[in-house]
NUBA-976508 format. One record per residue (C-alpha): x, y, z; residue in three letters. Coordinates in nm, 3 decimals. Layout:
BEGIN
{{X; Y; Z}; ALA};
...
// end
This chain:
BEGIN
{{2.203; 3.227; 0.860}; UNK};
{{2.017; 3.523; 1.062}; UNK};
{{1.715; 3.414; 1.235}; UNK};
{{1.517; 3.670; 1.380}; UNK};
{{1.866; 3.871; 1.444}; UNK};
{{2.008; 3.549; 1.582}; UNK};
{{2.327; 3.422; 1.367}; UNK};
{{2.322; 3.025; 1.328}; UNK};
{{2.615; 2.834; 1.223}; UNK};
{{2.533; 2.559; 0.981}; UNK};
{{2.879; 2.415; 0.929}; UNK};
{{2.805; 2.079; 0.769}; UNK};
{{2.575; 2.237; 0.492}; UNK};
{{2.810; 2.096; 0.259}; UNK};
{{2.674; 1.757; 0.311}; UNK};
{{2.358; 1.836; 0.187}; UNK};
{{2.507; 1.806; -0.171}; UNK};
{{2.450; 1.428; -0.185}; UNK};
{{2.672; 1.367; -0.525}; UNK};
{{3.015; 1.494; -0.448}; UNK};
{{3.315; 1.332; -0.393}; UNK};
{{3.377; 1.539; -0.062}; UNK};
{{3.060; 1.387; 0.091}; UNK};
{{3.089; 1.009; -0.036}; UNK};
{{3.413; 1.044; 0.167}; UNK};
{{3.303; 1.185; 0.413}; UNK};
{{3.036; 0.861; 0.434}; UNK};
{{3.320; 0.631; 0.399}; UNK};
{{3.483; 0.766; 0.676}; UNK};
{{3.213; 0.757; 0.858}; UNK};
{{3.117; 0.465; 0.846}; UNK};
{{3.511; 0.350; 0.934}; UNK};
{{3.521; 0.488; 1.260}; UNK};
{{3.154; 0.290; 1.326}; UNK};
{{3.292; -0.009; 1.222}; UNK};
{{3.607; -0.009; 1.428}; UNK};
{{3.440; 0.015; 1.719}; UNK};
{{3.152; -0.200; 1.672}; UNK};
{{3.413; -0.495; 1.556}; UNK};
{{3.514; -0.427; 1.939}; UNK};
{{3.209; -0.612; 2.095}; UNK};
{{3.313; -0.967; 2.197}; UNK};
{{3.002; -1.138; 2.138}; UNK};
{{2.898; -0.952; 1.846}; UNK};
{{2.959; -1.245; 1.672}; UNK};
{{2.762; -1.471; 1.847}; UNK};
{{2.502; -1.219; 1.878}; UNK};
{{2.481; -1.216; 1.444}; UNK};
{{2.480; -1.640; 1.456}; UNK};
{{2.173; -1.686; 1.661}; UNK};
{{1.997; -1.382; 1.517}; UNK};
{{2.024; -1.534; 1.160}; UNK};
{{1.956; -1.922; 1.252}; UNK};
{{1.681; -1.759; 1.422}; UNK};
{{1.517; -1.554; 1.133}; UNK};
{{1.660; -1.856; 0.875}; UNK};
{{1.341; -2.010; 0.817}; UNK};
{{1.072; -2.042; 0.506}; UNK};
{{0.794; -1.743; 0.526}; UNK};
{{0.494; -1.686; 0.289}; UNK};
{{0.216; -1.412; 0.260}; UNK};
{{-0.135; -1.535; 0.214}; UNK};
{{-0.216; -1.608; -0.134}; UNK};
{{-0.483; -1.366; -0.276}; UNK};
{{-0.697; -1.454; -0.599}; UNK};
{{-0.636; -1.276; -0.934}; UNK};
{{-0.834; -1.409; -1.250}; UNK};
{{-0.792; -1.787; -1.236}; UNK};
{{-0.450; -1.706; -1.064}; UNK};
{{-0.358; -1.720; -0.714}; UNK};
{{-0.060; -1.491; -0.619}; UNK};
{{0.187; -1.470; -0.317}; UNK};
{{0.498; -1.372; -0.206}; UNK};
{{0.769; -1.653; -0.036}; UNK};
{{1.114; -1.602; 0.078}; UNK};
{{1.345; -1.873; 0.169}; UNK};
{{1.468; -1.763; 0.459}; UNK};
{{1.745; -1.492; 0.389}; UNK};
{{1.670; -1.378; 0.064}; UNK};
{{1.661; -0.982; 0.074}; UNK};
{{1.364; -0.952; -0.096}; UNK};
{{1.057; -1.220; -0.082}; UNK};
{{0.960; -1.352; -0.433}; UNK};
{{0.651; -1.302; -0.589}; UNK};
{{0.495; -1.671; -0.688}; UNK};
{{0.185; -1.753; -0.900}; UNK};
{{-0.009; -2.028; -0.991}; UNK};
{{-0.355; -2.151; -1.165}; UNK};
{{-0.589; -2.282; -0.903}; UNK};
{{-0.504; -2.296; -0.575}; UNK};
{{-0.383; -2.611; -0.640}; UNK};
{{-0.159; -2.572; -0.897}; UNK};
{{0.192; -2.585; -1.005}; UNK};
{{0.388; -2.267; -0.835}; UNK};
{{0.609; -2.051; -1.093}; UNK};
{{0.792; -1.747; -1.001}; UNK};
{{0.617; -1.442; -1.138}; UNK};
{{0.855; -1.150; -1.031}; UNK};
{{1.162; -1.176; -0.848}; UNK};
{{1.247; -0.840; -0.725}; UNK};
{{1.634; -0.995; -0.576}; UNK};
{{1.710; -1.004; -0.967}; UNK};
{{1.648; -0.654; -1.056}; UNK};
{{1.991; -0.537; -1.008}; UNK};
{{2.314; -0.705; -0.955}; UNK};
{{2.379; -0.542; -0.628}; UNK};
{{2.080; -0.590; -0.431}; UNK};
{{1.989; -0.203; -0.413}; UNK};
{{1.671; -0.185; -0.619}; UNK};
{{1.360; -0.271; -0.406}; UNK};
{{0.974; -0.335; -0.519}; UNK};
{{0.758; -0.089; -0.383}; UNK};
{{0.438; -0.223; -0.502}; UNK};
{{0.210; -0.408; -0.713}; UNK};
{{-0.118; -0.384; -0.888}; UNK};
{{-0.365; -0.593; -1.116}; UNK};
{{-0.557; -0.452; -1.378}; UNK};
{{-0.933; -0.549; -1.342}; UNK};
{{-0.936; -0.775; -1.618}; UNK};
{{-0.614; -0.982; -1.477}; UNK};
{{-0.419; -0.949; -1.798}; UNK};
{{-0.162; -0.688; -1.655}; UNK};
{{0.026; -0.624; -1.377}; UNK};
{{0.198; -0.309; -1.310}; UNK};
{{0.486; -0.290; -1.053}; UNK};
{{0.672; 0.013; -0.916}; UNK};
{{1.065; -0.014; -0.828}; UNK};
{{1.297; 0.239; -0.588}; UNK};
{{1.663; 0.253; -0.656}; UNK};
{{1.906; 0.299; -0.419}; UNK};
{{1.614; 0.386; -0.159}; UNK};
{{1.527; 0.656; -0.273}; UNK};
{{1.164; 0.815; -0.266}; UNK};
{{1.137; 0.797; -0.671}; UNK};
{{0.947; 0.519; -0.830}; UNK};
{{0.933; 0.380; -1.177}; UNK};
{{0.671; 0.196; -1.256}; UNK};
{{0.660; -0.105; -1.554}; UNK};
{{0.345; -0.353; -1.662}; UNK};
{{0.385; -0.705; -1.729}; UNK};
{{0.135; -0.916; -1.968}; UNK};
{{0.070; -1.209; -1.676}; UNK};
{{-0.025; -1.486; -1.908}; UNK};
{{0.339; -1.437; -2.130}; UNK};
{{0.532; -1.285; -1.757}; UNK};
{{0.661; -1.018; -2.031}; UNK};
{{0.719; -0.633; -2.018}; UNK};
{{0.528; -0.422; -2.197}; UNK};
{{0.706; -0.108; -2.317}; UNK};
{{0.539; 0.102; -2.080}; UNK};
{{0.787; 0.297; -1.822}; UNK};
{{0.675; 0.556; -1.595}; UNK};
{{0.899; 0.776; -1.415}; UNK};
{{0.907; 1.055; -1.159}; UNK};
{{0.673; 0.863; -0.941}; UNK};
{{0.663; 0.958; -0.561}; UNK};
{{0.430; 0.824; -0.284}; UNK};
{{0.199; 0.686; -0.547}; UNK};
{{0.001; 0.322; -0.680}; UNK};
{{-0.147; 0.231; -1.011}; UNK};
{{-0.495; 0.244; -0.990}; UNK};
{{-0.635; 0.068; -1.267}; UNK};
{{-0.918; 0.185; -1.537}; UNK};
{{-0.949; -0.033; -1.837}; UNK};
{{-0.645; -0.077; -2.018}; UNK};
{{-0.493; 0.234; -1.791}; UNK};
{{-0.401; 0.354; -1.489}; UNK};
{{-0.398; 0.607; -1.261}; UNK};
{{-0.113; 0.748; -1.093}; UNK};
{{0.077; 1.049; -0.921}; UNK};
{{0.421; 1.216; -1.017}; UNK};
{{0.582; 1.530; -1.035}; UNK};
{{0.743; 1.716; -1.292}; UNK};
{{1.098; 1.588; -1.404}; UNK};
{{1.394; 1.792; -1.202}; UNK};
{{1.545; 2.039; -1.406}; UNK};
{{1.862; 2.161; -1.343}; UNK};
{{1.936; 2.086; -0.941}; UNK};
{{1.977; 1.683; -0.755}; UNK};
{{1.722; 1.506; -0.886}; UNK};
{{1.749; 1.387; -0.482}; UNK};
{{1.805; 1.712; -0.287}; UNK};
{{1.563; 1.939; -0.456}; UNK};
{{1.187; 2.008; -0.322}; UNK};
{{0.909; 1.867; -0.474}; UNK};
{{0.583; 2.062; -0.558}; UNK};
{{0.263; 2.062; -0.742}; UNK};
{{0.207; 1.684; -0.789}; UNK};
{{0.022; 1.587; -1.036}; UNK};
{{-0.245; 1.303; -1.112}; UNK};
{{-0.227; 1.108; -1.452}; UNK};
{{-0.406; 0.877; -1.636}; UNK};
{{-0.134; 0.625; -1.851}; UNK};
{{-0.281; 0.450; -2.170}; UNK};
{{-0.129; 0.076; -2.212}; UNK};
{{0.101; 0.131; -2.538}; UNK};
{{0.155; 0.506; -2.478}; UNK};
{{0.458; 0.692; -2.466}; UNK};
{{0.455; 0.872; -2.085}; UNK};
{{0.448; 1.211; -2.300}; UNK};
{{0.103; 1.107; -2.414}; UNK};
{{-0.020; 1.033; -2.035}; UNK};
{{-0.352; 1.257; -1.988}; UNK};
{{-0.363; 1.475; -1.655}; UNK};
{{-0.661; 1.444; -1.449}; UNK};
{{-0.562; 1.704; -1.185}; UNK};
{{-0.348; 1.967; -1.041}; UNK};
{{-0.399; 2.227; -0.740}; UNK};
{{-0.209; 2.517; -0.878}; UNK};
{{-0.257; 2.704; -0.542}; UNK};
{{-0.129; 2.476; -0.294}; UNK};
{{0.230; 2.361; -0.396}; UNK};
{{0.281; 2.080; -0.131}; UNK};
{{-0.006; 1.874; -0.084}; UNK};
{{-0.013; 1.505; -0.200}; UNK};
{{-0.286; 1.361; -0.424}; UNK};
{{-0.341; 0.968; -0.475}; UNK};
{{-0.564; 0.837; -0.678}; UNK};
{{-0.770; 0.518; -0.628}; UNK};
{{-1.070; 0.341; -0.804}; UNK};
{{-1.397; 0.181; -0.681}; UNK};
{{-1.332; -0.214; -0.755}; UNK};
{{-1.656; -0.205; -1.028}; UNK};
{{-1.457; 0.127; -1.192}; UNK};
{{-1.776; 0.333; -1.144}; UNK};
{{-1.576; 0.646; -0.948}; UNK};
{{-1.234; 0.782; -0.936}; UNK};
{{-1.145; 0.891; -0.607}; UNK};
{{-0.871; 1.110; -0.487}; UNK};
{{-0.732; 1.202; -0.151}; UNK};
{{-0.524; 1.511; -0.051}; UNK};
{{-0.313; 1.581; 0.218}; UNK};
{{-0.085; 1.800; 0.320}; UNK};
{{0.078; 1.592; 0.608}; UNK};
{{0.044; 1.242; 0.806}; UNK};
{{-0.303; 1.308; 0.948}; UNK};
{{-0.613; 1.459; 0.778}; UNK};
{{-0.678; 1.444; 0.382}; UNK};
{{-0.962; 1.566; 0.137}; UNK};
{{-1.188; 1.316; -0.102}; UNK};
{{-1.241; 1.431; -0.417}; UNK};
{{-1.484; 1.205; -0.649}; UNK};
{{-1.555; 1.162; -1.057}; UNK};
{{-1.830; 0.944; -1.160}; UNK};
{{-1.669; 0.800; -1.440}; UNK};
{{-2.000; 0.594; -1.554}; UNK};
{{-2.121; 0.989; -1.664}; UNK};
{{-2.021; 1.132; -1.949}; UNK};
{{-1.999; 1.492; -1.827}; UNK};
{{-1.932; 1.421; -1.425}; UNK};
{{-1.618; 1.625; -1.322}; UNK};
{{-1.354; 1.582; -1.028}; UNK};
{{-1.569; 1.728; -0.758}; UNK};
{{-1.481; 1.770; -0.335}; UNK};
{{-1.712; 1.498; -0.137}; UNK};
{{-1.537; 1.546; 0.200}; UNK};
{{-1.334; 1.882; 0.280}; UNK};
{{-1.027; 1.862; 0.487}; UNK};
{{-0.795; 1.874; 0.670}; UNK};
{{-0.929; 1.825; 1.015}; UNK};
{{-1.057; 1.430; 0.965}; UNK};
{{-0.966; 1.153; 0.795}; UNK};
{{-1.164; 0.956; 0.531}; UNK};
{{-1.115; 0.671; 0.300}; UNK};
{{-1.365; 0.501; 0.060}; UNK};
{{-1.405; 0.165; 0.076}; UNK};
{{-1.597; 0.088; -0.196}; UNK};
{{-1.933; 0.163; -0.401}; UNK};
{{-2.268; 0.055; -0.386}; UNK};
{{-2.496; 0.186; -0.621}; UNK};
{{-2.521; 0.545; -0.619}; UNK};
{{-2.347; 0.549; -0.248}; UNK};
{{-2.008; 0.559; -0.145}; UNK};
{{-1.896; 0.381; 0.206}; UNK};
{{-1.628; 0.585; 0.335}; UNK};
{{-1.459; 0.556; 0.690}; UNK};
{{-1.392; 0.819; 0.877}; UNK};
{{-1.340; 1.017; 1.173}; UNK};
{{-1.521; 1.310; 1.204}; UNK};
{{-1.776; 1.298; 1.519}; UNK};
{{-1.638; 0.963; 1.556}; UNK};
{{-1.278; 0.957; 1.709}; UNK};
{{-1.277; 0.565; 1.698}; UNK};
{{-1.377; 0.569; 1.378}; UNK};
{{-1.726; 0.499; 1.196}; UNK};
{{-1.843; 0.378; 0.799}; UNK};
{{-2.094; 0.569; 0.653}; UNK};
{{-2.247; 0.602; 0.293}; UNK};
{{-2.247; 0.911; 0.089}; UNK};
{{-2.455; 0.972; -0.180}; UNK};
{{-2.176; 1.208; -0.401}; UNK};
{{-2.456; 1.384; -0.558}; UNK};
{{-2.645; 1.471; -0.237}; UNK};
{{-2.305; 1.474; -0.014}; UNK};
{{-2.499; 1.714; 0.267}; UNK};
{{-2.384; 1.626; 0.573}; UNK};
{{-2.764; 1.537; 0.667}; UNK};
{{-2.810; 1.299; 0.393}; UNK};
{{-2.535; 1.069; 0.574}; UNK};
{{-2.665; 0.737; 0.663}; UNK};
{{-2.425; 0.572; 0.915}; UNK};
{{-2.385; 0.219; 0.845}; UNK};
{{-2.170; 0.079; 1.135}; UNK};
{{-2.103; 0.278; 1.454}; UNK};
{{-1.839; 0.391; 1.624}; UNK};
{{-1.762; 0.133; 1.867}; UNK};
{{-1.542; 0.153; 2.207}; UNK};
{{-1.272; 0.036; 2.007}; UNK};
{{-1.049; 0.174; 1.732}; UNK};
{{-1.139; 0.057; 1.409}; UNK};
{{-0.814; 0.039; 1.208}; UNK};
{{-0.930; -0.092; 0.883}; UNK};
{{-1.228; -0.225; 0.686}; UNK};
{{-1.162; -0.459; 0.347}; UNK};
{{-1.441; -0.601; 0.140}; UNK};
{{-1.494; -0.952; -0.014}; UNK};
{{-1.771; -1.209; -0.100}; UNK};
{{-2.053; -0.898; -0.036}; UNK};
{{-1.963; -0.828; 0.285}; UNK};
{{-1.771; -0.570; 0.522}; UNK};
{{-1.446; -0.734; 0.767}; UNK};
{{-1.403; -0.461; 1.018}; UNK};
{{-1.095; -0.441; 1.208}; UNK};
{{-1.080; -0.326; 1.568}; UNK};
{{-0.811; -0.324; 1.783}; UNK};
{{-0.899; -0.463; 2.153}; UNK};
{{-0.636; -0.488; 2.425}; UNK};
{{-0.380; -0.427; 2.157}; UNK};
{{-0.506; -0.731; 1.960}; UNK};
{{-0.699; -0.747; 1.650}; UNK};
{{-1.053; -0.816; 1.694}; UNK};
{{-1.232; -0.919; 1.318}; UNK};
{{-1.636; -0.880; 1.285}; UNK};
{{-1.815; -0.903; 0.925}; UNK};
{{-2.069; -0.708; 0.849}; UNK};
{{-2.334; -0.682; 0.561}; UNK};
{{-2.343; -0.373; 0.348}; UNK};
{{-2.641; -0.282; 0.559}; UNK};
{{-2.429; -0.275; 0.839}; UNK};
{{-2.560; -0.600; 1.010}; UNK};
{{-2.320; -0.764; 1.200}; UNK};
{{-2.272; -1.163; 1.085}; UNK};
{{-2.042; -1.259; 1.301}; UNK};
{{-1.710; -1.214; 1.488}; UNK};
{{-1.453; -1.385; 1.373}; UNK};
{{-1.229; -1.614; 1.604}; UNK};
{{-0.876; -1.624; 1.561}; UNK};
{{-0.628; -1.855; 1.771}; UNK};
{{-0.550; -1.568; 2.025}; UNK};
{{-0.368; -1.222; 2.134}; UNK};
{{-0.219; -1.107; 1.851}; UNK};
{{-0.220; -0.967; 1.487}; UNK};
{{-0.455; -1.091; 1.180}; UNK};
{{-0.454; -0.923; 0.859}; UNK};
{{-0.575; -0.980; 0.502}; UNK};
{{-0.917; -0.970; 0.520}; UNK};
{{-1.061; -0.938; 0.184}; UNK};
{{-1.104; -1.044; -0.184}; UNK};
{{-1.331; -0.935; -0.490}; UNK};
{{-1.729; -0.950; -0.443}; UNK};
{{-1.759; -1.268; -0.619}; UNK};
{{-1.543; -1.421; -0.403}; UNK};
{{-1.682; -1.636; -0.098}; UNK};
{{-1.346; -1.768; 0.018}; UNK};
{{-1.042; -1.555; 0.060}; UNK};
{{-0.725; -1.584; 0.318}; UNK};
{{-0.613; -1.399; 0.616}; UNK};
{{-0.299; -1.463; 0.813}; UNK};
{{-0.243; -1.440; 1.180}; UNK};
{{0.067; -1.428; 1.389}; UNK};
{{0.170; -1.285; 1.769}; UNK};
{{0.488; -1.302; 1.926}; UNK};
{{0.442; -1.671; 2.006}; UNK};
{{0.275; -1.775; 1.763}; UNK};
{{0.442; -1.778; 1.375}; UNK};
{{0.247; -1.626; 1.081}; UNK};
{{-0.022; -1.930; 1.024}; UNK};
{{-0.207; -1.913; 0.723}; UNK};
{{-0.577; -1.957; 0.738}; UNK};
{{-0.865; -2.020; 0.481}; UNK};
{{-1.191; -1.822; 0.502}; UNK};
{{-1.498; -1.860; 0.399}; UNK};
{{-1.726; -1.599; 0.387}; UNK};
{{-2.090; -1.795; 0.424}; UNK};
{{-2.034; -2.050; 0.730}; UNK};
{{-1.768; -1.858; 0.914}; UNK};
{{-1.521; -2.156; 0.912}; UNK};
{{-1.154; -2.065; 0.965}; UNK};
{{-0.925; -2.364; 0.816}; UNK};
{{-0.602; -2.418; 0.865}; UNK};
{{-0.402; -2.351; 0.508}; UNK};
{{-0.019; -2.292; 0.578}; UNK};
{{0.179; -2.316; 0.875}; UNK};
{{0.510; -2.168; 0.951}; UNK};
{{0.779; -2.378; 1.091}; UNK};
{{1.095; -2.201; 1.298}; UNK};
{{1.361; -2.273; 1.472}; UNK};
{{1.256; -2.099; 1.793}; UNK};
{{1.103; -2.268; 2.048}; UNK};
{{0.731; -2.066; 2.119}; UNK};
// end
């Protein structure tokens, strides 16, 4: 190639054709000459025995409520893929729900992600093959665990949001004639999929026919008042567009321009959206927007930016769980809607909590904390008193 009168060789342009025989061989060979010399280290060996006694031991995600259902995942130890368990009450008999290892014979398609409509009577779960960016995406009726005969395809970088009997979602159009793996992507596309449709049926919410790469994902206030969508065009920066879907004639309309800041929603409160962001606030800030008087002067800020980073916010039981990170450690407060703060809550130490969060009628939820001495430790929250109790402790072989 000539750039800028410069000639560049590109002699291994060949391997960019992922699906010949040349370049599998080329893999295997490869990966031959890695092999031999790795199987040279002495204590390789020994090295592979104490890593996998060491990571050979039981782990499970906090359970998170669904319905009358309480869901988590649990591997064994050395299972590929953690399992994804259910069971009524929190009390009640576990049953495996989804097992992702048993997808394919040879191990090499993964789950991606799951979703539950509002109503609890479907899941939808999204698959990758072989690792590849693609998704598919299938529903299962939770109270028979079967499929439905919905299949959506030429997924990328994308959830199901759920509306009603419906979700949300992003794909692009299906590769024509070129590597369904090799070939650029452009103009994604946002969809709405009716349970018991064919994909051919699926309604499109919105394109950008101007701007070829940018990324849309859609997402939906938990009550199902607003559709939101965010744009990028990279890692850094996005766009909100809103829909109040309570009003008849409300279309997809731009709340926050980008591509300099970065916002999310976090959920909606009467006519007001509480959105964290960045702009004028490098640490991070929540404030509520009123998406039919978005003016930048209308803004009430609800919680301040604070010394620290704020990394995430989740909602549950009617109030805000604001995540800061202090002294690379996570630092929890809650927060009313008004932005009072409740308290702060105390976790055993330096390290990493997550979880925070549950549906509004919810006064008890889970959270699960872990550093590098201490093992992921399941802990029970509840929302009114503050009290932290200990549900689920993880037991290792390695000495902390």
């Amino acid at each position: 190639d000539n750039y800028f009168g410069q000639s560049i060789a590109d002699p291994y342009r060949w391997l960019e054709n992922d699906t010949t025989k040349e370049t599998a061989d080329w893999v295997s060979a490869q990966n031959a000459v890695t092999q031999d010399y790795l199987s040279q280290i002495s204590f390789r060996g020994k090295v592979k025995e104490q890593l996998t006694e060491i990571w050979n031991y039981a782990k499970e995600s906090a359970p998170y409520k669904k319905g009358d259902y309480y869901f988590f995942s649990k591997n064994d130890g050395l299972q590929n893929q953690s399992v994804i368990y259910f069971k009524k009450g929190i009390d009640g008999a576990e049953k495996v729900f989804l097992d992702p290892n048993k997808l394919s014979t040879d191990g090499t398609v993964a789950l991606v992600g799951l979703s539950f409509s509002n109503d609890f009577k479907y899941a939808a779960y999204a698959i990758a093959r072989s690792g590849s960016d693609w998704n598919e995406i299938y529903v299962i009726d939770i109270a028979t665990q079967q499929l439905t005969k919905d299949k959506i395809q030429w997924v990328k970088f994308s959830g199901a949001a759920w509306k009603g009997d419906g979700f949300y979602y992003s794909r692009y159009d299906e590769p024509k004639g070129v590597s369904e793996f090799s070939n650029q992507n452009q103009f994604q596309k946002v969809y709405y999929h009716q349970l018991g449709q064919a994909q051919a049926n699926d309604q499109l919410i919105f394109e950008d026919k101007l701007h070829p790469l940018r990324y849309f994902g859609a997402s939906v206030t938990e009550n199902e008042n607003y559709l939101i969508i965010s744009a990028s065009e990279g890692t850094s920066g996005n766009e909100i567009l809103v829909q109040n879907l309570r009003a008849k004639n409300d279309k997809l309309h731009t709340l926050l321009k980008g591509f300099k800041n970065n916002y999310e929603v976090i959920d909606n409160i009467d006519d007001e959206l509480l959105v964290l962001m960045d702009q004028d606030a490098p640490n991070y800030k929540v404030v509520a927007i009123n998406p039919e008087a978005s003016e930048k002067q209308n803004w009430k800020t609800i919680i301040p930016e604070q010394p620290e980073v704020l990394q995430s916010v989740g909602t549950g039981g009617g109030y805000l769980f604001c995540s800061y990170l202090k002294d690379a450690s996570t630092r929890v407060l809650q927060y009313t809607y008004e932005g009072k703060l409740v308290r702060e809550i105390k976790v055993p130490g330096i390290g990493t909590a997550s979880g925070f969060g549950g549906k509004r009628t919810e006064k008890t939820f889970f959270y699960t904390f872990t550093s590098y001495t201490f093992p992921p430790t399941i802990f029970s929250y509840d929302v009114e008193t503050g009290v932290s109790t200990l549900f689920r402790k993880t037991e290792t072989a390695f000495n902390s």
